[in-house]
VMD Tcl script that draws the C-alpha trace (Angstrom):
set ca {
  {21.24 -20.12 -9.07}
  {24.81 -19.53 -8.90}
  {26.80 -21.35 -11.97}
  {29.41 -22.91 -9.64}
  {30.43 -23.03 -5.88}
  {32.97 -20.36 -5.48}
  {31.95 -18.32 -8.71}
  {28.91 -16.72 -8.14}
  {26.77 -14.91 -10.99}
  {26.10 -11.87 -11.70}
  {22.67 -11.79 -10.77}
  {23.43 -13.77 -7.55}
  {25.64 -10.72 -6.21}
  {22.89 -8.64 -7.41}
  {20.13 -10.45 -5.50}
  {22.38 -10.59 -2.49}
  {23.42 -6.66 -2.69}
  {19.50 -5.78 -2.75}
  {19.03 -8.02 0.06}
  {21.91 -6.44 2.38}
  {20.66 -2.87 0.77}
  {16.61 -3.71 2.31}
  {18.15 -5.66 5.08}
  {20.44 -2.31 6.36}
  {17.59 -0.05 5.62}
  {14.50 -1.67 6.96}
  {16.46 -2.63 10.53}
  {16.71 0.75 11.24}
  {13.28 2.20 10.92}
  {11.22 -1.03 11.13}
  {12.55 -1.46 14.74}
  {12.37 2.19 16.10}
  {8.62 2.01 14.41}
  {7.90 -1.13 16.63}
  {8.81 0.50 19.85}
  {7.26 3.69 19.12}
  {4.00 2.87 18.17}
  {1.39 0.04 19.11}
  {1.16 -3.53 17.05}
  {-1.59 -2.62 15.89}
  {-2.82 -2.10 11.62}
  {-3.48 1.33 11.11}
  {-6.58 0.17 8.68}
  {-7.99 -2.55 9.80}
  {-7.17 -2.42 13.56}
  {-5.70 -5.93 13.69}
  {-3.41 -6.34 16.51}
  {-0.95 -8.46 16.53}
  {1.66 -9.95 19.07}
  {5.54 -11.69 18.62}
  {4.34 -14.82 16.99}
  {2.90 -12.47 14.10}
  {4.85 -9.14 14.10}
  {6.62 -9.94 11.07}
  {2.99 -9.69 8.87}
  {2.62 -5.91 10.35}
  {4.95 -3.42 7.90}
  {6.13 0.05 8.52}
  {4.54 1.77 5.58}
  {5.74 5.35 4.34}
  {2.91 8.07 4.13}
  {5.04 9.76 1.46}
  {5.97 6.27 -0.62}
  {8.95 7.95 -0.22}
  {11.20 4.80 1.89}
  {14.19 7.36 2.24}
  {12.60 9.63 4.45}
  {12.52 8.48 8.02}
  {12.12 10.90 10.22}
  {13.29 10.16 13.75}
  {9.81 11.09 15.41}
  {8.06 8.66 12.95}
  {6.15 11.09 11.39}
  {6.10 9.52 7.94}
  {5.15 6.06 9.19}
  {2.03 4.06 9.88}
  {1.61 0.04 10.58}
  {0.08 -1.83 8.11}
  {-0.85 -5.73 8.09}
  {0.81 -6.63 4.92}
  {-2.95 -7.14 3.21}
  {-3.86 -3.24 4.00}
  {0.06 -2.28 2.55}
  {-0.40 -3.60 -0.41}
  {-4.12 -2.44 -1.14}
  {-2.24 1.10 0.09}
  {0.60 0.52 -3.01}
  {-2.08 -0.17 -4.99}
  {-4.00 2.54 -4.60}
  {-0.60 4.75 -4.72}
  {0.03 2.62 -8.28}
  {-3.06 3.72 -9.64}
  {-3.27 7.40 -8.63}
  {-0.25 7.63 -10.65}
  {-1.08 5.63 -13.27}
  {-4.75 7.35 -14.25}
  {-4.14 10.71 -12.39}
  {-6.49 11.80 -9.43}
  {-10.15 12.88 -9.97}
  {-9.76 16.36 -8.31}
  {-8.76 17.68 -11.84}
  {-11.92 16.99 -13.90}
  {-15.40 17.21 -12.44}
  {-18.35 15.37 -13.77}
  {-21.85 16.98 -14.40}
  {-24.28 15.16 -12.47}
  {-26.48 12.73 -14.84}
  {-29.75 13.96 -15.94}
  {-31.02 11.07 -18.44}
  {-34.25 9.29 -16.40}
  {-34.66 6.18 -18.18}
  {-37.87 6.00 -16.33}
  {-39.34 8.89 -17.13}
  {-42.79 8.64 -18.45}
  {-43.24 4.87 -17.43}
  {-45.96 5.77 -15.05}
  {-47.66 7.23 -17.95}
  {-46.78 4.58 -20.32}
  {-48.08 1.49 -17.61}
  {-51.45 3.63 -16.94}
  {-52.33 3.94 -20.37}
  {-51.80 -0.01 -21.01}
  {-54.51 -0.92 -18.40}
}
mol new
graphics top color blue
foreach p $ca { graphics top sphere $p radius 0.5 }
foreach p [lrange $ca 0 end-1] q [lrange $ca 1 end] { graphics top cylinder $p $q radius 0.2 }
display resetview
């Protein structure tokens, strides 16, 4: 990536200042989140041990990853499959709103009204 050995790019010192950014932020809460609650997914109820920790996440309640309460309060363990069906859900709420807004009226169209009547009539 970089264009030479001891000049790095621009993006390069971007990639790597994102990396030291997640890197300083996730150490703190991902490991107080480990020893506070059990390795277990908080969906699906996979557990998981050392040789697998890294695929179980510490996911936000409020998508909000600034908020970290010390008592863990806005955390839950995810595997990463359930975290990302979680963002996606979160994605889409915003995207097309939530349905508590607008109700819809039951359906009252039978397309199989009078078929009875229709069938008896043919024999």
């Amino acid at each position: 990536m970089s264009q030479s050995a001891g000049n790095p790019s621009k993006l390069d010192k971007l990639l790597a200042e994102q990396r030291e950014y997640i890197a300083k932020r996730e150490g703190g809460y991902r490991e107080r989140a480990l020893k506070m609650y059990p390795w277990v997914c908080g969906r699906c109820a996979r557990e998981f041990t050392r040789a697998n920790v890294r695929e179980l996440t510490v996911h936000h309640v409020d998508h909000d990853h600034d908020n970290n309460p010390a008592d863990g309060s806005n955390w839950e363990l995810l595997c990463v499959y359930c975290h990302d069906e979680e963002h996606t859900k979160f994605e889409d709420f915003v995207r097309y709103g939530g349905s508590s807004g607008k109700r819809r009226e039951a359906a009252t169209h039978n397309p199989f009204a009078g078929l009875r009547e229709a069938l008896e009539k043919k024999k």
